[in-house]
BAFI-3210 file (N, C-alpha, C; in Angstrom, 3 decimals, decimal comma, padded with zeros to 6 digits):
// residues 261
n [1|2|3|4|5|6|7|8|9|10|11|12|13|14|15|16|17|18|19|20|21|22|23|24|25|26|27|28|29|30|31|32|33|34|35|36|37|38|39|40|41|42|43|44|45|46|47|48|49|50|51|52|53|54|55|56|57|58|59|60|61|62|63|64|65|66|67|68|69|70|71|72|73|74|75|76|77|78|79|80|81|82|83|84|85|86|87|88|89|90|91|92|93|94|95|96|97|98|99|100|101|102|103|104|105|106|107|108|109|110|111|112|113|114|115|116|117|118|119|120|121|122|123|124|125|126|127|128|129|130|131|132|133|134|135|136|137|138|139|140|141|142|143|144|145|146|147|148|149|150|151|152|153|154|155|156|157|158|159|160|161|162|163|164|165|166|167|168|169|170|171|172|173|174|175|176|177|178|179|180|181|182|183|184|185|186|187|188|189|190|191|192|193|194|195|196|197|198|199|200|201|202|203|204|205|206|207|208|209|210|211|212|213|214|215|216|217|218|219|220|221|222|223|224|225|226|227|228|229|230|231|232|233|234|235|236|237|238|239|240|241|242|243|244|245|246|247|248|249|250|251|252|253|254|255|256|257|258|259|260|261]
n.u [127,348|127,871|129,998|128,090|127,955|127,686|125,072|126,409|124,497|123,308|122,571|123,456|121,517|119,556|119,296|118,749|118,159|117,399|118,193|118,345|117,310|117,000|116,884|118,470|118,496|118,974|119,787|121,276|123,457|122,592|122,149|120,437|119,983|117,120|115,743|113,511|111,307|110,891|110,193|107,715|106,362|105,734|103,903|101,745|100,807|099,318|097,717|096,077|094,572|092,905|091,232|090,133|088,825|089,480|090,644|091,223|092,414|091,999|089,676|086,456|086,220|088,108|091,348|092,021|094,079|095,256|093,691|093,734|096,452|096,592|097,513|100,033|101,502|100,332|101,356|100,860|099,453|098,117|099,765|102,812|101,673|102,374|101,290|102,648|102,078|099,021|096,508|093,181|092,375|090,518|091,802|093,136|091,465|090,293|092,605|093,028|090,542|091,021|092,920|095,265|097,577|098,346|099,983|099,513|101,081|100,111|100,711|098,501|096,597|093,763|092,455|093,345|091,277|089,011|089,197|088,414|086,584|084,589|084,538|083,919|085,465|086,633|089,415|092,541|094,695|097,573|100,345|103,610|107,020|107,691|105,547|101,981|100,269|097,368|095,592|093,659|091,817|092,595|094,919|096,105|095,767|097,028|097,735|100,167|100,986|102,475|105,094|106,703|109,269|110,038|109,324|110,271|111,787|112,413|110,192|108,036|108,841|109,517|108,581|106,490|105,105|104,800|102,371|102,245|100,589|100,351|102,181|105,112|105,215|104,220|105,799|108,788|110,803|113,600|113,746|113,914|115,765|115,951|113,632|113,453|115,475|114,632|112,276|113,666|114,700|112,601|111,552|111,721|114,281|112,923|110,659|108,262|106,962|104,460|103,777|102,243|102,786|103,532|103,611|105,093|105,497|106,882|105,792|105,875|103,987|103,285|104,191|103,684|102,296|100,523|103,723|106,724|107,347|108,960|109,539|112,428|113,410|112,409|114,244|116,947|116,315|115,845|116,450|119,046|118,135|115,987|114,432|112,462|109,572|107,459|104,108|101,377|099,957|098,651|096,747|096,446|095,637|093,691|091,849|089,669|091,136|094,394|094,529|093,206|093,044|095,363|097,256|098,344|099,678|100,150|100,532|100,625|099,650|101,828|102,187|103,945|106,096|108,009|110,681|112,205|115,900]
n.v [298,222|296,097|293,486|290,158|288,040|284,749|283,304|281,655|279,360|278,572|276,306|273,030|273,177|274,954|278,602|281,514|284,779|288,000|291,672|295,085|296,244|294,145|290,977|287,976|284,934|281,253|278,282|275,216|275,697|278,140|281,417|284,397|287,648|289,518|292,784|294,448|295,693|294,458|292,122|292,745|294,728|291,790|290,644|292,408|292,540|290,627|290,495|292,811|292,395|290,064|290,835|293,049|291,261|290,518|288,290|286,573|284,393|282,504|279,126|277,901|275,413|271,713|271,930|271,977|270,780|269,334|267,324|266,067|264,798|263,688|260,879|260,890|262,186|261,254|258,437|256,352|255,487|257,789|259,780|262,142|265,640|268,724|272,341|275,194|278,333|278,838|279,682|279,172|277,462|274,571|272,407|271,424|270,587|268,303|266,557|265,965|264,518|261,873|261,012|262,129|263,442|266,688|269,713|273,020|276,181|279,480|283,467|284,780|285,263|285,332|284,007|281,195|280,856|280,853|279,219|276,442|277,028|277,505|274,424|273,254|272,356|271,106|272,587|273,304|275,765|276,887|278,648|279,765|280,080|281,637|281,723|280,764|277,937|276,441|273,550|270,098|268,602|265,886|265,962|265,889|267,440|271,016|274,076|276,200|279,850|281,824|283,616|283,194|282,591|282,135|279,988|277,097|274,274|272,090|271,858|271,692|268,627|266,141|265,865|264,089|264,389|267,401|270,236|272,459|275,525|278,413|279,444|279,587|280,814|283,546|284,912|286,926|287,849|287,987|286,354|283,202|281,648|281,241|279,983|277,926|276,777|276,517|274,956|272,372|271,480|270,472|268,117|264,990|262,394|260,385|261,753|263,670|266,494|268,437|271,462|274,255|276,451|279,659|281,067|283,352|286,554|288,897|292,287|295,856|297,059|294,922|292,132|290,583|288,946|286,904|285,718|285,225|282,259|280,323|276,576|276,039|277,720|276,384|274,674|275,437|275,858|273,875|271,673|269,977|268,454|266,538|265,436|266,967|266,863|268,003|267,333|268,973|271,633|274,235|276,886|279,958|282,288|283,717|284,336|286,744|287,870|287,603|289,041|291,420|292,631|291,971|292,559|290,974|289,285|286,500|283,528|281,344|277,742|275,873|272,948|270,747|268,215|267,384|264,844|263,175|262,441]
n.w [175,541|178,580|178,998|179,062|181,947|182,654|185,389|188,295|189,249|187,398|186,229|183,765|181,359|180,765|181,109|182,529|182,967|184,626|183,840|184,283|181,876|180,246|178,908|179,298|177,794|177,766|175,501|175,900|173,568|172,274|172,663|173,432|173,635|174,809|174,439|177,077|176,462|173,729|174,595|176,389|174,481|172,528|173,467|174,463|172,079|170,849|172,951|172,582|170,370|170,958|172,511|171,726|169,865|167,490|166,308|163,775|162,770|164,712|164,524|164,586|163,982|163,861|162,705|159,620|158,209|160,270|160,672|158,350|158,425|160,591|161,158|160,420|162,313|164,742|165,901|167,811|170,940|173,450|173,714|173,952|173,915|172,266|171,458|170,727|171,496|171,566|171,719|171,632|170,840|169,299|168,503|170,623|172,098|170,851|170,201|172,963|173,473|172,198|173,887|174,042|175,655|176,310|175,640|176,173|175,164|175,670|175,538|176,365|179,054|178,642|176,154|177,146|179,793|178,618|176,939|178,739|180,198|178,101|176,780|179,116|180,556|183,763|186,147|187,183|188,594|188,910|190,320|189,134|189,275|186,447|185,284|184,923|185,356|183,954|184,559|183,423|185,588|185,583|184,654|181,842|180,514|179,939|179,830|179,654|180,864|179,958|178,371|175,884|175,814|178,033|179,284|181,453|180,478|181,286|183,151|181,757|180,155|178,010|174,298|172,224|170,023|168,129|167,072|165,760|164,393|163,489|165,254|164,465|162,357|163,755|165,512|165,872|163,345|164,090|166,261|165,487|165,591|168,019|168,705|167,378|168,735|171,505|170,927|169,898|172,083|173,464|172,433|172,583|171,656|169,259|167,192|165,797|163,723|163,230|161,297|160,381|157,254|155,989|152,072|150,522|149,050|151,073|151,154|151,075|152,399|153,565|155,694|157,757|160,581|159,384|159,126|155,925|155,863|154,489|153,239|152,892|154,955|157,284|157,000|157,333|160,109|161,292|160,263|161,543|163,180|162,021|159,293|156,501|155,253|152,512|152,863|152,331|149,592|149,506|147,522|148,280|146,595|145,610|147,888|149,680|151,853|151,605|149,209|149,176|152,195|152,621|150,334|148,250|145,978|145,448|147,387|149,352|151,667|153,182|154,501|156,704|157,632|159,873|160,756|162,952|162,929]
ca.u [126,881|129,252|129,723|127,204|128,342|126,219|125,023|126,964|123,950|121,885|122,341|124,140|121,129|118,792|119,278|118,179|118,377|116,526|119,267|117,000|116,467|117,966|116,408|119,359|118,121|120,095|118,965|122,101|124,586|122,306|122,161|119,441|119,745|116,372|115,366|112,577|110,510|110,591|109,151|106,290|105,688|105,746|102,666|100,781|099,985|098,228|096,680|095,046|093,667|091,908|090,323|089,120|088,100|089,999|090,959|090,712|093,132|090,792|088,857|085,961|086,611|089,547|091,989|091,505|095,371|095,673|092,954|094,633|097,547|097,144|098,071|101,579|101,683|100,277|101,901|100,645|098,685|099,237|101,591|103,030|101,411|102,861|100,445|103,219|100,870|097,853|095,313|092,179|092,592|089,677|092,472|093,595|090,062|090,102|093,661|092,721|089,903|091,753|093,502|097,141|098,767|098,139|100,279|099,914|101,799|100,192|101,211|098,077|095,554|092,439|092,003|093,301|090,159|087,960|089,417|088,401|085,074|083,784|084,451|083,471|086,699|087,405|090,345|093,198|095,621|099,117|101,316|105,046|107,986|107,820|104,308|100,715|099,926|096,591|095,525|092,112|091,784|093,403|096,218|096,368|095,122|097,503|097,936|101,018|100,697|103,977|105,918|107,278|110,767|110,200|108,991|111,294|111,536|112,475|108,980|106,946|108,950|109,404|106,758|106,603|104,490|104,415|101,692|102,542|100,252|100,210|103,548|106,516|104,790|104,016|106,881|109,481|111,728|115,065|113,223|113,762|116,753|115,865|112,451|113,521|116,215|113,547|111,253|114,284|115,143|111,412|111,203|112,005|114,839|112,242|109,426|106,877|106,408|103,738|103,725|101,741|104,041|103,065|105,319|104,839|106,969|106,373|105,982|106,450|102,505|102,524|104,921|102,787|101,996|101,590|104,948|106,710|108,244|109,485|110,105|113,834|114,113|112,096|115,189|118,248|115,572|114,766|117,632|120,530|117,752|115,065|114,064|111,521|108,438|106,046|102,671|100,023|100,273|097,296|097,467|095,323|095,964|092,355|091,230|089,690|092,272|095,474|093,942|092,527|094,259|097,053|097,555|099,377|099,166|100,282|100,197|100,321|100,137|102,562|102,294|105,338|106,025|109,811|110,569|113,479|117,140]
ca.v [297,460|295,706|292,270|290,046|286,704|283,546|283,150|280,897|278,185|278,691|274,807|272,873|273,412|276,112|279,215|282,713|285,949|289,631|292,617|295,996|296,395|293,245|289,627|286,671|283,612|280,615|277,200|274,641|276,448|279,351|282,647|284,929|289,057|290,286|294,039|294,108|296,283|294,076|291,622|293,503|294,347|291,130|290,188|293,286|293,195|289,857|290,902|293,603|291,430|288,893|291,885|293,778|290,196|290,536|287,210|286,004|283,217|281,088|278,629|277,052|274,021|271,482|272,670|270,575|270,062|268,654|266,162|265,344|264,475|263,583|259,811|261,041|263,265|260,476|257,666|255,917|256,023|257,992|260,711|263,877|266,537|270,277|273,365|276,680|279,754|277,537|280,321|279,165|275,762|273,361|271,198|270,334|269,071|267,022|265,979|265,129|263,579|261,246|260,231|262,436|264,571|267,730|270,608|274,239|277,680|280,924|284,488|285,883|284,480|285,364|282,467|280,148|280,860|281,030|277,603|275,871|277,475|276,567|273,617|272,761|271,381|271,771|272,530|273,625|276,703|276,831|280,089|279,232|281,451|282,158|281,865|280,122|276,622|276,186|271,960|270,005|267,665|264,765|266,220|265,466|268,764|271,595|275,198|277,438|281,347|282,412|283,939|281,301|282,014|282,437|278,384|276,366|273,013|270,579|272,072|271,205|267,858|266,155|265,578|262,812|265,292|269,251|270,426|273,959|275,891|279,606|279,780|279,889|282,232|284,674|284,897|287,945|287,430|287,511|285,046|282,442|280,600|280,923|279,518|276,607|275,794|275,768|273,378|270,886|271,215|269,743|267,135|263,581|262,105|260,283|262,521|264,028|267,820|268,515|272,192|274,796|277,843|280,477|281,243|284,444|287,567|290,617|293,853|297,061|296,898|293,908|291,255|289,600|288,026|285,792|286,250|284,616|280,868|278,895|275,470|276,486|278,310|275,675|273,245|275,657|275,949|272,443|270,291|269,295|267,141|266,235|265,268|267,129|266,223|268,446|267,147|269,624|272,893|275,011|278,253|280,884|283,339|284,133|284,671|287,677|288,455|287,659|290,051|292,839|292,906|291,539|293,348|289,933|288,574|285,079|283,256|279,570|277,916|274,804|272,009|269,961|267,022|266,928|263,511|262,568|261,675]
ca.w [176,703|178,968|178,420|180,471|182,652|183,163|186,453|189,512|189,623|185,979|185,624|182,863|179,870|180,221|182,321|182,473|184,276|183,732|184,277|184,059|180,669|179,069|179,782|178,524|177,413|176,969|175,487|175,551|173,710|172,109|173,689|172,823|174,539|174,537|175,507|177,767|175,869|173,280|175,134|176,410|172,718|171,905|174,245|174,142|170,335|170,922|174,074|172,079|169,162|172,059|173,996|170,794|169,293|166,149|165,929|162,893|163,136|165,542|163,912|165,574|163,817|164,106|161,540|158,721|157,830|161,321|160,304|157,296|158,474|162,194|161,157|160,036|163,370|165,932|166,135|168,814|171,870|174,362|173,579|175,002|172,422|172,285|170,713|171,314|170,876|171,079|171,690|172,386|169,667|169,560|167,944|172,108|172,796|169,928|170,884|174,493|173,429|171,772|174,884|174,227|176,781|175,629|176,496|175,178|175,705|175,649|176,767|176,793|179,650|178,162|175,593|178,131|180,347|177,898|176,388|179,358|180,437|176,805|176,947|180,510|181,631|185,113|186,138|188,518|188,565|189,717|189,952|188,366|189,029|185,534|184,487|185,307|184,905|183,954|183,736|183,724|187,421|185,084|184,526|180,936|179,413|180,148|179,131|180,103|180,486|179,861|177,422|175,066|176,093|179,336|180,293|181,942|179,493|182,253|183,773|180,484|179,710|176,733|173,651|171,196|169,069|168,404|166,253|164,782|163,519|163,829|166,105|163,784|161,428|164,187|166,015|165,470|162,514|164,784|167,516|164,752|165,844|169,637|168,645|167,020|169,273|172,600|170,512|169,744|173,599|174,207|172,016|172,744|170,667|168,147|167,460|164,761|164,578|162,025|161,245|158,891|157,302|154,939|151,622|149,833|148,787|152,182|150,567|151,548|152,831|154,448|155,930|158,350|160,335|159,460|158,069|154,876|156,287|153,196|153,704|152,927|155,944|158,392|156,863|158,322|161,567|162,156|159,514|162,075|163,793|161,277|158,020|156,677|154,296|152,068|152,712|151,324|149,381|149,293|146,997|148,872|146,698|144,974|148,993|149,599|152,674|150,605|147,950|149,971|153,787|152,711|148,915|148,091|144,321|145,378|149,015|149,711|153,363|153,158|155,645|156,624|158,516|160,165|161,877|164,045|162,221]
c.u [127,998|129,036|128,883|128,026|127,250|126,263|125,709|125,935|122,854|121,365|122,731|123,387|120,699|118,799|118,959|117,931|117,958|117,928|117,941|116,559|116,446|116,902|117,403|118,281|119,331|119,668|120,363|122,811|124,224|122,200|121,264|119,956|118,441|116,433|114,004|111,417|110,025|109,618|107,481|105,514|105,195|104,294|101,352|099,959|099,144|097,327|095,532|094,122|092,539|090,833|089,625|088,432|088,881|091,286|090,956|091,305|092,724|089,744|087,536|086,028|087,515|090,206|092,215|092,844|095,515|094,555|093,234|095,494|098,052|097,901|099,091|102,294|101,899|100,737|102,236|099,746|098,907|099,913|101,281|102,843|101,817|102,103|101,548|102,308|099,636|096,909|094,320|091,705|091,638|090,749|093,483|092,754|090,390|091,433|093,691|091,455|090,034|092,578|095,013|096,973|099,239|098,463|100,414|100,783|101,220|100,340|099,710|096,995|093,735|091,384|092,122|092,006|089,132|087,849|088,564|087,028|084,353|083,659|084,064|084,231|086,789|089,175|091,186|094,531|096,569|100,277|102,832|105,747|108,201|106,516|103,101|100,294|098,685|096,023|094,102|092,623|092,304|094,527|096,625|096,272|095,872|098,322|099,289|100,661|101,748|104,128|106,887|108,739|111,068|110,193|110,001|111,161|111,994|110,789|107,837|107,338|109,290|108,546|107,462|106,265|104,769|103,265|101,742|101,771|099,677|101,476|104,557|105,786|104,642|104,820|107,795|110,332|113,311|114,687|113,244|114,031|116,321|114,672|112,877|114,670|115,226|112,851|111,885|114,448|113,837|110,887|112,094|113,432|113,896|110,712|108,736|106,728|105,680|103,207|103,093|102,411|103,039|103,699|104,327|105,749|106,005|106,627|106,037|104,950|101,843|104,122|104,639|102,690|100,557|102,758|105,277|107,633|108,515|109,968|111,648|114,433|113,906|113,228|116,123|117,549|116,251|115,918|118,694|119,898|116,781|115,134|112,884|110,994|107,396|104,723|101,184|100,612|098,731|097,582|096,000|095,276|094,822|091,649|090,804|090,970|093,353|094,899|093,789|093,395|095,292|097,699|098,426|098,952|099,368|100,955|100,043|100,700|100,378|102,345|103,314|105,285|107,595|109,275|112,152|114,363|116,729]
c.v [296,543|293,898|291,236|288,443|286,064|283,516|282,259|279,678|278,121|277,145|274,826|273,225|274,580|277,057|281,003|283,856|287,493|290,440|293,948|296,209|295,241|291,935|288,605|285,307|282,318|279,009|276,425|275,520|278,007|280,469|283,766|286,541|289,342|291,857|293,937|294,645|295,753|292,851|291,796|293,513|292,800|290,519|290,671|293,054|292,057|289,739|291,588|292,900|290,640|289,902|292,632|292,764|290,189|289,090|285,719|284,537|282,052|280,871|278,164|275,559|273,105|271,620|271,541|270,544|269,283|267,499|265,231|264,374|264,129|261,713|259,706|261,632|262,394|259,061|256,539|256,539|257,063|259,084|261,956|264,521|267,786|271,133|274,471|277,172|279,302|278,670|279,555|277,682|274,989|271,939|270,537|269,577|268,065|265,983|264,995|264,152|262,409|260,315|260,734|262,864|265,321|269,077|271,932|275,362|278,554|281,946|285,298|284,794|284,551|283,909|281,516|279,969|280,405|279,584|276,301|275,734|277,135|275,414|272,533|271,619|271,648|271,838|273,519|274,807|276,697|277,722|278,827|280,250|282,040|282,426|281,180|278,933|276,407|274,261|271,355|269,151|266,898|264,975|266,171|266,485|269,815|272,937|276,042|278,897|281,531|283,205|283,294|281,263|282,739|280,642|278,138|274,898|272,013|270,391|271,292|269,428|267,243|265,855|264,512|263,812|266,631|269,272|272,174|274,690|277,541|280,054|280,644|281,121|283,849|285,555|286,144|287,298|286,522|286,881|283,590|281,135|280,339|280,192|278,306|275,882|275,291|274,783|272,383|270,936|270,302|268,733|265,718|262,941|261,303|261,221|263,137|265,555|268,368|270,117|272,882|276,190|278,458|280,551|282,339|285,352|288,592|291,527|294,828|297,513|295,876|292,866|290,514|290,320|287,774|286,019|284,913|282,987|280,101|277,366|275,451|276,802|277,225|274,450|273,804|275,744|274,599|271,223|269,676|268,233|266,141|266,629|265,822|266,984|267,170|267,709|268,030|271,326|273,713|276,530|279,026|282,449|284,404|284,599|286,026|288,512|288,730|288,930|291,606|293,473|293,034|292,208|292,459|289,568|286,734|284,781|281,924|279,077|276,125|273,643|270,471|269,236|266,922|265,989|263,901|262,055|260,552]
c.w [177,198|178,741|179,649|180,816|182,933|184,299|187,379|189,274|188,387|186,182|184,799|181,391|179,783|181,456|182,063|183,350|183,584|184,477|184,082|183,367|179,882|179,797|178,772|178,514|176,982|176,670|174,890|175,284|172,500|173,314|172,987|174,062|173,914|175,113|175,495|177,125|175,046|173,211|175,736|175,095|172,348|172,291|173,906|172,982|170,275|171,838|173,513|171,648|170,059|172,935|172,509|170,045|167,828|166,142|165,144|162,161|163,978|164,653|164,629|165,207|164,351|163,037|161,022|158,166|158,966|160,893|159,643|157,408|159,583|162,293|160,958|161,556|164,782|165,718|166,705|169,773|172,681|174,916|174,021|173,459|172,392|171,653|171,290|170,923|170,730|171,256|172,860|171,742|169,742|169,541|169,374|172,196|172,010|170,139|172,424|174,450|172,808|172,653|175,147|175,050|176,076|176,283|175,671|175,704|175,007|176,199|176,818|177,968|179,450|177,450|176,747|178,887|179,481|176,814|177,359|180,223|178,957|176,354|177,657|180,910|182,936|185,259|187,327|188,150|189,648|188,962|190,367|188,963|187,858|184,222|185,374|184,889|184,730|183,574|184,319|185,392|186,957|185,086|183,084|179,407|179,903|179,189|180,062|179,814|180,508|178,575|176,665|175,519|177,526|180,515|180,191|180,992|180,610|183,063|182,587|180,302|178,583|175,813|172,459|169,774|169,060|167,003|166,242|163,749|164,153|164,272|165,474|163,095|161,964|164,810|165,324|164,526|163,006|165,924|166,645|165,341|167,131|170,014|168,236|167,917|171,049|171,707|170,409|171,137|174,081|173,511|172,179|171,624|169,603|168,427|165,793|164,735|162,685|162,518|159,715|158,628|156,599|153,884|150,770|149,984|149,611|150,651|151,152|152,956|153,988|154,602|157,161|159,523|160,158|158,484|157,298|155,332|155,342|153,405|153,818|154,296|157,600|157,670|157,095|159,187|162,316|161,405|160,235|163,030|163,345|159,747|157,695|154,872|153,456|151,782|151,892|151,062|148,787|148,988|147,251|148,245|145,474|146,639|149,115|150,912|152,283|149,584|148,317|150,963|153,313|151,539|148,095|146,586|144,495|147,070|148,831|151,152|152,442|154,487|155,464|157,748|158,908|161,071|162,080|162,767|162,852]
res [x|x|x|x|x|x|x|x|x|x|x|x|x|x|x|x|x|x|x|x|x|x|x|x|x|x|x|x|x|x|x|x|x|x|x|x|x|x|x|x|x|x|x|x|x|x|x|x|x|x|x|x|x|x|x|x|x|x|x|x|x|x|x|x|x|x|x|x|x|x|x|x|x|x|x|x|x|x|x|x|x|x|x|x|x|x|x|x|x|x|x|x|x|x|x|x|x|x|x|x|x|x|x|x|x|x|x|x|x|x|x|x|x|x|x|x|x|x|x|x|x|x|x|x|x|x|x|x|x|x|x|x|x|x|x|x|x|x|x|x|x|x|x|x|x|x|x|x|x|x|x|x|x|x|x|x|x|x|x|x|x|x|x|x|x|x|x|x|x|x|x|x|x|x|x|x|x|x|x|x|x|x|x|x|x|x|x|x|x|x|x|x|x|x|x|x|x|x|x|x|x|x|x|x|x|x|x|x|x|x|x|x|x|x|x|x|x|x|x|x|x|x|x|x|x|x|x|x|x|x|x|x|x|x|x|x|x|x|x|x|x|x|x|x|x|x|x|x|x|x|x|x|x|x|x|x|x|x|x|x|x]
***
């Protein structure tokens, strides 16, 4: 492939351009080549899951590590909150009802609707050049339809908070680095990002997702701007899913707290 050139007017941080098969990404001074296909893929397979209902990753609860641990997370009044991959999350309401500024990203638009009609938010839609803004009449509740590395981050803003749970884990293996460097692009210089991983050995049978995230690896992700914390370790590995689905002998979901250097 021939070698590609940045565009005449990208702008100095984040800029991006589709060629026919290829879509560049560039966040500061990463550079990500996707192929387009892969992107599609990457959508589709959770499009499916939401349309056949096999989504066994939505809780109706609020996820009881975020409960745990939302006093390590929030910080104050107030705050700009982040959900990437948020689904369909009770854990916004409970967020917005709270009083944050609550912003999610998902690519598929199904949940989104269906987040917002169950809840009996109203709310207002606004086509993006790069996605769909969905937000209540306040302004304070807001879902993106995009493709996570498709939003514009000057468009979203910055967040005091991210709350991570599902994202990183689901995410393509080699979308790692390009994943963690958009989330430091949208966070505030002091900030909180309370995330839940998985850690277990893939096998030949299974390698997710949710795939295997070791705290190890969310500390070359996430270490050149944060300190990070093991808060709770829960060993899931008597579950019947781990056991059965998954054919796993041992499974634990980790939850970590990185703050701001």
């Amino acid at each position: 492939m021939a070698p590609v050139s940045p565009p005449e007017n990208g702008g100095p941080d984040v800029w991006r351009y589709h060629l026919k098969s290829f879509k560049v990404l560039k966040i500061g001074s990463s550079v990500k080549l996707f192929k387009m296909s892969e992107v599609e893929d990457r959508i589709k397979r959770w499009s499916d899951r939401w349309e056949e209902g096999s989504t066994g990753w939505h809780k109706e609860d609020v996820n009881t590590m975020l409960l745990n641990h939302a006093d390590k997370l929030l910080m104050g009044p107030e705050l700009n909150v982040l959900l990437p991959l948020c689904g369909k999350t009770i854990d916004m309401k409970w967020l917005y009802d709270k009083g944050h500024k609550v912003t999610g990203i998902e690519g598929v638009e199904k949940p989104i609707i269906e987040f917002f009609t169950e809840h009996g938010i109203l709310y207002q839609k606004e086509v993006l050049p790069w996605g769909t803004l969905y937000k209540s009449d306040d302004g304070n509740l807001k879902i993106y339809h995009s493709d996570l590395f498709d939003v514009e981050p000057s468009h979203l803003g910055k967040f005091d908070a991210v709350w991570d749970r599902g994202s990183l884990v689901a995410i393509f293996e080699n979308d790692r680095e390009s994943y963690a460097a958009l989330l430091k692009s949208l966070v505030k210089p002091k900030f909180h990002y309370l995330l839940s991983v998985m850690q277990y050995e893939p096998t030949a049978t299974f390698s997710g997702p949710p795939r295997n995230v070791p705290p190890s690896l969310v500390a070359e992700l996430f270490g050149d701007v944060s300190n990070q914390e093991v808060l709770e370790e829960y060993d899931m590995s008597a579950e019947e899913k781990v056991l059965t689905r998954w054919g796993l002998t041992q499974c634990s979901e980790v939850v970590l707290l990185l703050k701001s250097k």
